[in-house]
C-alpha positions as CSV (number, residue, x, y, z in Angstrom):
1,X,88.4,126.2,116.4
2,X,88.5,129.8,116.2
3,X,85.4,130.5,118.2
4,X,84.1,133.6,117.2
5,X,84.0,132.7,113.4
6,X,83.0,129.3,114.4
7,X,79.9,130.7,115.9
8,X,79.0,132.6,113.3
9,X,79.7,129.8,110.7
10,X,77.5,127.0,112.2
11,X,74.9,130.0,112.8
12,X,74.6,131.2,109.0
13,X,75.1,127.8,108.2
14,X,72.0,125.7,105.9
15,X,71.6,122.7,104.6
16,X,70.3,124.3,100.9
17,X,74.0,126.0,100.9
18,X,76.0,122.9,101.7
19,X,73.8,121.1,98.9
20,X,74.9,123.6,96.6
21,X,78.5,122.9,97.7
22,X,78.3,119.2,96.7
23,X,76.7,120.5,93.1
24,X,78.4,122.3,92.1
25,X,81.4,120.1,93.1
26,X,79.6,117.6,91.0
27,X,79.4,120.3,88.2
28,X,82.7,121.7,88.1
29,X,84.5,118.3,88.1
30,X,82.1,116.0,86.1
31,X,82.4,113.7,89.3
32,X,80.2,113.0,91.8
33,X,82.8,112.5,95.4
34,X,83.0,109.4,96.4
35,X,83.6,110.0,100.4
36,X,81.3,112.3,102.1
37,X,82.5,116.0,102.5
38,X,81.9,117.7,105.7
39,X,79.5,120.6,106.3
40,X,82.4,122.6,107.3
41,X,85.6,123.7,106.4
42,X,88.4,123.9,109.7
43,X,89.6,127.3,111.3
44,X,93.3,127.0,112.4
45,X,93.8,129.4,114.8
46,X,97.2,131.4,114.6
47,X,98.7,129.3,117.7
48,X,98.4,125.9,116.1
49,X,98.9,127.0,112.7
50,X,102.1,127.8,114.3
51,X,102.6,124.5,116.2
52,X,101.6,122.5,112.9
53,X,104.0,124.0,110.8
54,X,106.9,124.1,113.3
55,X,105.9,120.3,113.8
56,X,106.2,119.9,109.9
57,X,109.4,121.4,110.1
58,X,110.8,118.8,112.2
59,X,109.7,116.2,110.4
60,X,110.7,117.7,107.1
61,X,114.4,117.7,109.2
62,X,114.3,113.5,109.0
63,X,113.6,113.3,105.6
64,X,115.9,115.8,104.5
65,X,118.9,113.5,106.2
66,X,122.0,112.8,103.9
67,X,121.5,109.3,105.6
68,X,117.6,108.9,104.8
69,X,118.6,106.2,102.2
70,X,120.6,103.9,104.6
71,X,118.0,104.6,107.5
72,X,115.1,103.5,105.8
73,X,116.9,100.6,103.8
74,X,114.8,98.0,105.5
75,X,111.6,100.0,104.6
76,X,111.4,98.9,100.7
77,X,110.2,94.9,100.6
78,X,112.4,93.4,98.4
79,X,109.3,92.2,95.9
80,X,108.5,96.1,95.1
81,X,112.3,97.7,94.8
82,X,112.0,99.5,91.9
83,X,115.4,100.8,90.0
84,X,115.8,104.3,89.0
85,X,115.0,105.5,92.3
86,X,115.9,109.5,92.1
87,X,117.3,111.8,95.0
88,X,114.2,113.2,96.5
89,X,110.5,112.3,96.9
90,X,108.6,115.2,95.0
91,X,105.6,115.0,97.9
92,X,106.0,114.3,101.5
93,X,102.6,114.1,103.4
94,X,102.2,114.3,107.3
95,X,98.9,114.0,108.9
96,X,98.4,115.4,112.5
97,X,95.8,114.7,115.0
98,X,94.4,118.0,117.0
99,X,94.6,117.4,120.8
100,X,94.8,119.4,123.7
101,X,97.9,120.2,125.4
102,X,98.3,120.1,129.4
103,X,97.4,123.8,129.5
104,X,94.8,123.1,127.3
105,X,95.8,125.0,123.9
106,X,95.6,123.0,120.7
107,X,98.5,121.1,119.9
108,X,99.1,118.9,117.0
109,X,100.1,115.3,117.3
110,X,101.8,113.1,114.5
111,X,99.9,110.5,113.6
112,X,101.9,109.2,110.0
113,X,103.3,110.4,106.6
114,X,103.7,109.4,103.4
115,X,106.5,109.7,100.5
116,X,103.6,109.5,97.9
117,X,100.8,112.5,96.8
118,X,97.1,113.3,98.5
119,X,94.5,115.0,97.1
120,X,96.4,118.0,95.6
121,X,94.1,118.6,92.9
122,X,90.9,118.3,94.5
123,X,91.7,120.2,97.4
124,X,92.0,123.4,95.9
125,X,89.0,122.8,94.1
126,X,87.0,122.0,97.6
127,X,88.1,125.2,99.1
128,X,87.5,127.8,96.5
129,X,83.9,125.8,96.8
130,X,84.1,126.5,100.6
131,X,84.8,130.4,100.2
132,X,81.7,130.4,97.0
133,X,79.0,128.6,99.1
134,X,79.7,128.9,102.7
135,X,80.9,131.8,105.6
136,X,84.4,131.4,105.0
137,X,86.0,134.8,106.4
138,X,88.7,136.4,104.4
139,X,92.2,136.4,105.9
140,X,92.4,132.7,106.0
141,X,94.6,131.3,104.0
142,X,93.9,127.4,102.6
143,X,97.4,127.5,101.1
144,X,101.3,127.0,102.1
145,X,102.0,130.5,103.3
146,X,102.6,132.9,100.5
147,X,101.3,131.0,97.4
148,X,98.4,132.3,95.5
149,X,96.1,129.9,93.3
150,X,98.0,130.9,90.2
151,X,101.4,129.6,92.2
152,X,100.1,127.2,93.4
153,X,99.2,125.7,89.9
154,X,102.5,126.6,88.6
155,X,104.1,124.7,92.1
156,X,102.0,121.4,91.2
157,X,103.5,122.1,87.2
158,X,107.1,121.9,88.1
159,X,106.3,119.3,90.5
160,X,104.3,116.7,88.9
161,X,105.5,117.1,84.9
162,X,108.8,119.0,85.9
163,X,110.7,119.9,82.7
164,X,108.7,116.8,80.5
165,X,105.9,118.0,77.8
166,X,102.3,118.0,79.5
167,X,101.4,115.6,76.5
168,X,104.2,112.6,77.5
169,X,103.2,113.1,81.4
170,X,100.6,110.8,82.6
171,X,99.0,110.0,86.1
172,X,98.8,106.3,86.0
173,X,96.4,104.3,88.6
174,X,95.3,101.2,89.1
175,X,92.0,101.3,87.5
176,X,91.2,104.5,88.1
177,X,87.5,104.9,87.3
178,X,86.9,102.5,90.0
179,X,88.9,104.5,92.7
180,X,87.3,107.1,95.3
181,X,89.9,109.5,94.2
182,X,88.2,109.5,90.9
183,X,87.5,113.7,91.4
184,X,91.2,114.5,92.2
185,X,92.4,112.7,88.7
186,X,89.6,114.6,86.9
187,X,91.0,118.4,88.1
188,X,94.3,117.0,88.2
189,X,94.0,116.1,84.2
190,X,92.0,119.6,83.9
191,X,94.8,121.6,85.7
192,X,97.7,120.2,84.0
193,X,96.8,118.4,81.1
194,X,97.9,115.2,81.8
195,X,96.0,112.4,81.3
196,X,94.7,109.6,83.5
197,X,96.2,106.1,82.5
198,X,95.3,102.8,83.9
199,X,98.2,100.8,84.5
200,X,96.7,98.2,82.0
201,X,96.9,100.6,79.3
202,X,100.4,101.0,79.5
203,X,103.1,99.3,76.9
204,X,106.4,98.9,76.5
205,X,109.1,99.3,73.5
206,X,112.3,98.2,75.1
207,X,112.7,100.5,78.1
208,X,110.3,102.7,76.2
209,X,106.9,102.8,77.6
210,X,103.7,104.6,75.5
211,X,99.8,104.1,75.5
212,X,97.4,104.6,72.5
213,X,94.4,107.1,73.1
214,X,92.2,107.5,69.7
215,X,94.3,105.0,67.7
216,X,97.8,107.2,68.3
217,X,100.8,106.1,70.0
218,X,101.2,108.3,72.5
219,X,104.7,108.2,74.2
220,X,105.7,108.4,78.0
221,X,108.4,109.7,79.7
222,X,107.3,110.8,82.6
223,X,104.5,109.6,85.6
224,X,102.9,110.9,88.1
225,X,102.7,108.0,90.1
226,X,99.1,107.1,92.0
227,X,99.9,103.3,92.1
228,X,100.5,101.6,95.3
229,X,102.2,98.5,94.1
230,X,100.8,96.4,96.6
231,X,97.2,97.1,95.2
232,X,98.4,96.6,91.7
233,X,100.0,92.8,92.0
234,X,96.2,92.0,93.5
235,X,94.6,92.9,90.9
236,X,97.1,92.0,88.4
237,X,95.3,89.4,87.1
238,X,91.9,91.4,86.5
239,X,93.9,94.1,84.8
240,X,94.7,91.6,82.4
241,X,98.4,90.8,82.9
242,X,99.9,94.3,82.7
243,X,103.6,95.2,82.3
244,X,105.8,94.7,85.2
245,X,106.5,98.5,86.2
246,X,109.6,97.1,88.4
247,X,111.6,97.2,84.8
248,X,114.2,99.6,84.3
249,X,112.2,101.8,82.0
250,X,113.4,105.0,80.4
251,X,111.0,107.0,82.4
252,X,111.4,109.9,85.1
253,X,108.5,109.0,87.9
254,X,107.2,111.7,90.7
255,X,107.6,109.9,93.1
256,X,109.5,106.8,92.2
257,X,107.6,103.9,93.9
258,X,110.5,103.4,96.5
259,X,109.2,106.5,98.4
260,X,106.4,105.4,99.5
261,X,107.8,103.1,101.3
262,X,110.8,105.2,102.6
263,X,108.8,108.2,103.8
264,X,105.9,105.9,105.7
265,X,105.2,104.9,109.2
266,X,108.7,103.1,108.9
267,X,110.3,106.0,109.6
268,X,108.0,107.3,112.9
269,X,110.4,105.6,115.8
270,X,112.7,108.1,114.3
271,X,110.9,110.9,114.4
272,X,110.9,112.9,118.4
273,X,109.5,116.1,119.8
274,X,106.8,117.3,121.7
275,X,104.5,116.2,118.8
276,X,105.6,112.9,118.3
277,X,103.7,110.0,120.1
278,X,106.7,107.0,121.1
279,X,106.7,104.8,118.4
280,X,109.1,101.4,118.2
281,X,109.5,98.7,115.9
282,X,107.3,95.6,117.7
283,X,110.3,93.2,117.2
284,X,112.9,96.0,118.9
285,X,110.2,95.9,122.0
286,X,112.4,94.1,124.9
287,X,109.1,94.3,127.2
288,X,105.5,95.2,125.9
289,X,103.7,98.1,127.4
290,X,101.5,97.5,130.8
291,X,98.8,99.5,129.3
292,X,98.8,98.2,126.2
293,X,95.8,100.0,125.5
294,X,97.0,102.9,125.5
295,X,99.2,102.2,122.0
296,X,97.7,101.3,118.9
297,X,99.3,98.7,116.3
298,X,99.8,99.7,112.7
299,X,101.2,97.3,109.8
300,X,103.6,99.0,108.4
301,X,102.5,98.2,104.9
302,X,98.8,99.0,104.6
303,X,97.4,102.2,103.3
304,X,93.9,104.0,104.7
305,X,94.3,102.7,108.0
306,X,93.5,99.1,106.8
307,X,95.0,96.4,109.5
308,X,95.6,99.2,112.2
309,X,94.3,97.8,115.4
310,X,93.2,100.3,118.1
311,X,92.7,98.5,121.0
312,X,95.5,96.0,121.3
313,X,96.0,93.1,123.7
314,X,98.8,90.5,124.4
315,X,96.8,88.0,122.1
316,X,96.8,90.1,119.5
317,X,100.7,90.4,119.2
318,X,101.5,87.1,119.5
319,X,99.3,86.4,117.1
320,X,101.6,88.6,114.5
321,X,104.0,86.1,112.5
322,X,105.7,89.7,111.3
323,X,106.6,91.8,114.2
324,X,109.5,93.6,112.1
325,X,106.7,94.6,109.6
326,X,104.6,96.2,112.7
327,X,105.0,99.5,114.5
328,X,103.6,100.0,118.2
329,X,102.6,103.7,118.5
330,X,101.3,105.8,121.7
331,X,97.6,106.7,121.1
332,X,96.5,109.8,120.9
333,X,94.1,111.5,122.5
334,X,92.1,113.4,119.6
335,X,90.4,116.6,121.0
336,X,86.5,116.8,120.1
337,X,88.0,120.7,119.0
338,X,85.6,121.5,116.5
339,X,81.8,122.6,117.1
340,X,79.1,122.0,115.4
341,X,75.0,121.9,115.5
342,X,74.9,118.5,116.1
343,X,78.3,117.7,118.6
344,X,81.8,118.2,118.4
345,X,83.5,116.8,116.0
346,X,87.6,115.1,116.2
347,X,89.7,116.9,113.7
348,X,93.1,115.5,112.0
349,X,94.9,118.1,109.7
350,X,97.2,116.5,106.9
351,X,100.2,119.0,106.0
352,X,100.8,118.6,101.8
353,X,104.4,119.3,100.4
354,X,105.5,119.5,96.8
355,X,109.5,119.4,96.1
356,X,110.2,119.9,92.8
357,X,113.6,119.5,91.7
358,X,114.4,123.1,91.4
359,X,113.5,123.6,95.1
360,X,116.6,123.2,98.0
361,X,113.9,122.1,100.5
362,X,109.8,120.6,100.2
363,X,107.2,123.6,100.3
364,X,104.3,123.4,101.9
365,X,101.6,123.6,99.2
366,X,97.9,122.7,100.5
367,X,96.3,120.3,103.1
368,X,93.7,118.4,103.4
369,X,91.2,118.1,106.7
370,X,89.0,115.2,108.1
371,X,86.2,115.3,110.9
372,X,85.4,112.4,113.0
373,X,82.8,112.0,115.4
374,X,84.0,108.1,115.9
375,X,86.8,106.0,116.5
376,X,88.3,106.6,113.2
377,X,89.4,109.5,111.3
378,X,89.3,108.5,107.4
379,X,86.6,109.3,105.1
380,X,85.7,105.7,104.6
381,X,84.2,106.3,108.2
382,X,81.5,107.9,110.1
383,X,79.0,107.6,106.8
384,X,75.7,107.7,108.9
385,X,76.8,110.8,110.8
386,X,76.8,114.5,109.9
387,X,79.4,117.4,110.1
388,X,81.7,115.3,109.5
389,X,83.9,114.1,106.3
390,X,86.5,115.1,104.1
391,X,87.1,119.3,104.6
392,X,90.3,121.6,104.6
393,X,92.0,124.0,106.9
394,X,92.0,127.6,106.3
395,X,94.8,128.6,108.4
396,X,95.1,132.2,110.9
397,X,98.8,133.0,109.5
């Protein structure tokens, strides 16, 4: 998007260098990804890094609300209320689309967040392998503003095991080996020194919970929580019947279950400015929409963009049994902003914050970039295509 290094970029580009990417990816890791990495990283040019993070900002504002408890009290179904909730969610994650304003600049456009963590391990791991393999011009920054890699670590450290030992912090997942975001536990464990748990593994003592790896007893008082609850009472009874994690355990979790839900599209007919698409409630709708196209329809419990349907009719929403569980959202209009050999690509930049509790307000720590050349934006999408994928932002500060 920033055209001059754009051209040269896509001109030095070759396929030999973007297979070394994936290897040594592969290499560095031990994991092969599981979603198809893009050919190119994303150049944010200094307006819309500006735009991006002034819409961030506003966002951030909502969360930050004394009231946010009591506003998003309806957001937590009653089957997954977990107790020991704590003040804050220690990641907030806002994903923007990249479309062109009346005047035709780049402007971003809100398309959802999420109280709950992204790839925050991988990431920086992708685009140190940007800058070693490909034409990635120095003065771009991949990071929040100011952080260097060795900061960064120390951010996700406070973050993620806060003042616990490394060796009694886990990241527990529902069967992790079998999830795409295999690679991000991997350097996650490698950075940190926590280790991956499946939620099977896990055992309580009272409200004590532990695991045993190489015949110890291994205790836990802290997780760094990757399991959408949802996910986990399907496959409860493959996991072989594991603990109920909606006890009141002696454990400190980042993020406590209940923000996930909180800090979701629930909370997006809140949220107004110039970057905020109209979003309401379906049941608080008095009249539908006359171009009902032109809005999308998003279950406000579903994760990946599972259930979202783009191109809604009247049928479809009487059809819903749930409307309170629904949002109806404004489409945007992605901007084919990115060029590349082979067409432009859509582009949706996802802003990643860590708030550790010594911190008055979230930091922006890394993000996280996804090309399109389809309808949809996720990685689970477009696999026949090329230049397009998983990627990240280096930003023109």
């Amino acid at each position: 998007m920033i055209p001059d290094i754009r051209l040269a970029y896509n001109q030095s580009f070759s396929p030999a260098q973007y297979q070394a990417l994936l290897s040594d990816l592969k290499a560095s890791t031990g994991v092969e990804p599981a979603f198809r990495i893009a050919e190119t990283p994303v150049f944010v040019p200094h307006l819309l890094t500006e735009r991006l993070l002034e819409a961030g900002d506003a966002v951030l504002k909502v969360v930050m609300r004394p009231d946010i408890k009591t506003l998003t009290a309806g957001a937590i179904p009653k089957a997954y209320n977990v107790p020991g909730e704590n003040a804050r969610p220690q990641f907030i994650i806002v994903d923007f689309a990249v479309t062109r304003a009346d005047d035709g600049s780049l402007a971003p456009k809100l398309i959802e967040l999420q109280g709950f963590p992204s790839l925050f391990g991988f990431q920086e791991q992708l685009a140190a392998a940007y800058r070693r393999h490909l034409n990635v011009p120095s003065g771009l920054e991949n990071l929040g503003k100011g952080l260097t890699p060795a900061s960064y670590r120390d951010l996700l450290r406070r973050t993620i095991v806060g003042n616990r030992p490394a060796g009694e912090t886990i990241l527990l997942e529902v069967l992790p080996l079998q999830q795409k975001t295999l690679i991000d536990f991997a350097v996650t464990e490698a950075m940190l020194g926590i280790p991956v748990v499946c939620v099977s593994e896990l055992k309580q003592s009272g409200r004590e919970l532990y695991f045993e790896r190489g015949g110890k007893k291994r205790p836990v008082s802290r997780i760094y929580n990757r399991v959408i609850f949802e996910d986990l009472e399907k496959m409860r009874p493959q996991l072989g019947n594991p603990i109920d994690l909606r006890q009141d355990f002696d454990v400190e979790w980042a993020p406590h279950p209940n923000w996930y839900y909180r800090i979701s599209k629930y909370l997006l007919p809140h949220i107004s400015g110039p970057f905020a698409p109209r979003a309401w409630f379906l049941d608080e709708i008095p009249v539908l929409p006359q171009q009902l196209d032109q809005f999308v329809l998003k279950p406000l419990f579903s994760f990946a963009g599972h259930g979202v349907i783009i191109d809604p009719t009247p049928e479809d929403v009487e059809k819903i049994a749930d409307p309170g569980n629904w949002i109806l959202q404004e489409k945007v209009a992605y901007a084919p902003a990115v060029e590349t050999p082979t067409g432009p690509a859509k582009c949706e930049i996802r802003l990643m914050y860590c708030w550790p509790e010594d911190a008055p307000a979230p930091i922006l720590a890394h993000n996280l970039a996804r090309l399109s050349k389809g309808k949809m934006i996720g990685v689970s999408f477009n696999d026949a295509q090329d230049w397009v994928g998983g990627s990240s932002a280096f930003f023109e500060y």
